[in-house]
C-alpha positions as CSV (number, residue, x, y, z in Angstrom):
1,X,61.7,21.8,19.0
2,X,64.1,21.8,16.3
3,X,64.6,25.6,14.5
4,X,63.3,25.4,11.3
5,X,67.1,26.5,9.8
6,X,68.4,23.2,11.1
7,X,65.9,21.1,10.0
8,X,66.2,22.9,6.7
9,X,69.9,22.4,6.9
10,X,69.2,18.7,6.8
11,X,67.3,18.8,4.1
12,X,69.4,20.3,1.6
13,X,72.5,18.6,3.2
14,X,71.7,15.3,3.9
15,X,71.1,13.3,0.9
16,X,69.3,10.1,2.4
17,X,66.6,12.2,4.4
18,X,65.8,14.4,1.0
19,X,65.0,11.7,-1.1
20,X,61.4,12.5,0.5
21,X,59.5,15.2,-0.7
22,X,59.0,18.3,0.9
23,X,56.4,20.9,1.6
24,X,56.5,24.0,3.7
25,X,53.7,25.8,5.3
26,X,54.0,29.3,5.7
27,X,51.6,32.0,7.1
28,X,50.6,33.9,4.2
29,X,49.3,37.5,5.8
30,X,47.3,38.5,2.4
31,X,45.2,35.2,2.5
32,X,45.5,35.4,6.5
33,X,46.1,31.1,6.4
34,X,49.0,28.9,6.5
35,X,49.8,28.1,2.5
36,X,51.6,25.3,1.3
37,X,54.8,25.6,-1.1
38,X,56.6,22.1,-2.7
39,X,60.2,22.6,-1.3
40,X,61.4,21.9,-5.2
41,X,59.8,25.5,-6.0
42,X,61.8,27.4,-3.5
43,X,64.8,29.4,-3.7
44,X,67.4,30.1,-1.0
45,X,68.5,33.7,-0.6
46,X,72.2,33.7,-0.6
47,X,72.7,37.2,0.3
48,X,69.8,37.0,3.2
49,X,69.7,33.5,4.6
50,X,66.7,34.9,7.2
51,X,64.5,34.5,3.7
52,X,63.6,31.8,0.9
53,X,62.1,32.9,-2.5
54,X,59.0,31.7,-3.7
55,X,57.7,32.4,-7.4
56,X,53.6,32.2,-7.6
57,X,51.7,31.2,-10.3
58,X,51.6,34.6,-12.1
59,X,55.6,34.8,-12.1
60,X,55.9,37.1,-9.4
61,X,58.6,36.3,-7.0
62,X,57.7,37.0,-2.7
63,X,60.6,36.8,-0.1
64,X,59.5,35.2,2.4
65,X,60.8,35.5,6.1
66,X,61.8,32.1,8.2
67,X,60.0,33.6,10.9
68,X,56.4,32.8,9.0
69,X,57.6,29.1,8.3
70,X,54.9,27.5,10.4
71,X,54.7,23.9,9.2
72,X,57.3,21.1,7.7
73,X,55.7,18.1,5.8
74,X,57.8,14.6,4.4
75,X,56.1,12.8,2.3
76,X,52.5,13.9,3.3
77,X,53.2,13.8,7.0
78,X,53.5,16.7,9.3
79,X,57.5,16.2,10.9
80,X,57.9,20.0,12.2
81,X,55.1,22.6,13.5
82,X,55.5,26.1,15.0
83,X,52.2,27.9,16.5
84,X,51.6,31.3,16.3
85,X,53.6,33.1,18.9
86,X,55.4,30.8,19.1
């Protein structure tokens, strides 16, 4: 399996493959299930590339830990998966 810094790598590097759009699925531990953030609405933490910033609906802003990445989706399909423990 790919790590999920590569394949995000690729998609902020390589223009042809992110003309798709992008989700990611990440294991939210307050709702206790994998939630589902438009790659447009994240943030990349320059000073701690192990996290990407995510602003919710009420403003607040949650760093959020690569480690809790569990899906990758392009253009509605599901391209990368981790499973817990994994």
């Amino acid at each position: 399996m790919q790590p999920i810094h590569a394949l995000l790598a690729r998609i902020r590097w390589d223009a042809e493959f992110a003309k798709a759009r992008f989700a990611i699925g990440y294991w939210d531990r307050v709702e206790g299930k994998v939630l589902r953030a438009d790659l447009r609405e994240i943030a990349w933490d320059a000073e701690n590339p192990s996290f990407f910033d995510l602003v919710d609906d009420a403003g607040r802003v949650h760093a959020i830990p690569f480690h809790r990445v569990r899906e990758v989706w392009r253009d509605g399909r599901l391209i990368w998966e981790r499973h817990p423990g994994a």
